[in-house]
Structure formats: structure tokens, C-alpha cells
C-alpha positions, 0 to 999 in steps of 0.5 A: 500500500505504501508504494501504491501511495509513493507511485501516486503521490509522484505520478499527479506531479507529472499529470499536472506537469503534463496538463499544464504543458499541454495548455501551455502549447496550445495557448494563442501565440502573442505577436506583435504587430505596428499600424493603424485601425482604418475602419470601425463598426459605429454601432459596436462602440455605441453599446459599450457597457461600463464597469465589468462588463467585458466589451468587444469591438471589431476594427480593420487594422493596417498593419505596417509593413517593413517593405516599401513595395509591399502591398498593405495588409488588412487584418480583422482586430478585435479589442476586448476591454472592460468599460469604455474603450480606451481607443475612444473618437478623438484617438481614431480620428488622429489615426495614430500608429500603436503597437499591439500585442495580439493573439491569432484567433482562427475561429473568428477569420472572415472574409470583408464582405462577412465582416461587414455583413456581421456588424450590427446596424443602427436602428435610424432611416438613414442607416436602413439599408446602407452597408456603409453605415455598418463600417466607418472608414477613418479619414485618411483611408476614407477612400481604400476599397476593399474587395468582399472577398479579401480574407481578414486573418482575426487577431485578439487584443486585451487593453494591456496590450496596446500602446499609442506611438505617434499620431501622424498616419503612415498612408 
């Protein structure tokens, strides 16, 4: 009985050793990544709830890239945060560049048009119908066409894992 007891008291270290690597492994690997949020869904920021309610919004996100010739990539970026985002209006407008820390979520990857196909509408005449109400543009990037059919790769950032670094576009 005594060995019994030895051989389970040293083998629950290794299950747990075990249990622990394997979450471990198949946690979300962090990226870092640096550009600018270039489209918003205007209803997702209007149904922030305060206090500890966690709150989602979904952006696109024009991650820069290193290479001059390289086409700009369009990434799906959804902030989960408690409150009111820190990333409010006046900081959207200035389209500033941050630096994030992101996971990959494949499970929420999607397509432009899906994107917005899946924003919530406001509830007034002039947004009945209108897709371009469902996904605003920001200022500079006002003009950028997305095709419906370009893949968004989904990316996932905590409000600690977000850090504004200068407010003059990279267009």
C-alpha cells in the first residue's frame, strides 16, 4: 500500500506537469504587430457597457509593413476591454500608429464582405439599408476599397496590450 501511495503521490506531479504543458502549447501565440485601425463598426462602440462588463469591438487594422513595395495588409482586430474603450473618437480620428500585442484567433477569420455583413446596424432611416453605415472608414483611408472577398486573418487584443506611438498616419 505504501508504494501504491509513493507511485501516486509522484505520478499527479507529472499529470499536472503534463496538463499544464499541454495548455501551455496550445495557448494563442502573442505577436506583435505596428499600424493603424482604418475602419470601425459605429454601432459596436455605441453599446459599450461600463464597469465589468467585458466589451468587444471589431476594427480593420493596417498593419505596417517593413517593405516599401509591399502591398498593405488588412487584418480583422478585435479589442476586448472592460468599460469604455480606451481607443475612444478623438484617438481614431488622429489615426495614430500603436503597437499591439495580439493573439491569432482562427475561429473568428472572415472574409470583408462577412465582416461587414456581421456588424450590427443602427436602428435610424438613414442607416436602413446602407452597408456603409455598418463600417466607418477613418479619414485618411476614407477612400481604400476593399474587395468582399479579401480574407481578414482575426487577431485578439486585451487593453494591456496596446500602446499609442505617434499620431501622424503612415498612408
Amino acid at each position: 500500500m505504501k508504494k501504491l501511495s509513493r507511485t501516486f503521490v509522484g505520478v499527479i506531479p507529472i499529470v499536472f506537469l503534463g496538463l499544464v504543458t499541454t495548455t501551455v502549447g496550445n495557448e494563442r501565440v502573442g505577436r506583435k504587430m505596428r499600424g493603424q485601425i482604418i475602419a470601425y463598426r459605429p454601432a459596436e462602440r455605441l453599446l459599450q457597457m461600463s464597469s465589468h462588463v467585458l466589451n468587444e469591438e471589431a476594427f480593420l487594422f493596417r498593419v505596417n509593413s517593413s517593405r516599401s513595395n509591399s502591398q498593405p495588409v488588412v487584418v480583422k482586430l478585435v479589442y476586448e476591454h472592460f468599460g469604455y474603450s480606451d481607443l475612444g473618437d478623438d484617438v481614431l480620428r488622429k489615426t495614430p500608429t500603436l503597437q499591439i500585442s495580439v493573439h491569432p484567433d482562427p475561429t473568428c477569420d472572415e472574409t470583408y464582405g462577412a465582416f461587414v455583413d456581421s456588424a450590427p446596424a443602427l436602428k435610424t432611416d438613414e442607416a436602413k439599408g446602407d452597408a456603409s453605415a455598418k463600417i466607418i472608414f477613418i479619414e485618411p483611408f476614407q477612400n481604400m476599397k476593399l474587395s468582399a472577398e479579401q480574407p481578414l486573418e482575426c487577431y485578439r487584443l486585451q487593453s494591456s496590450g496596446l500602446r499609442i506611438e505617434a499620431s501622424t498616419p503612415r498612408r
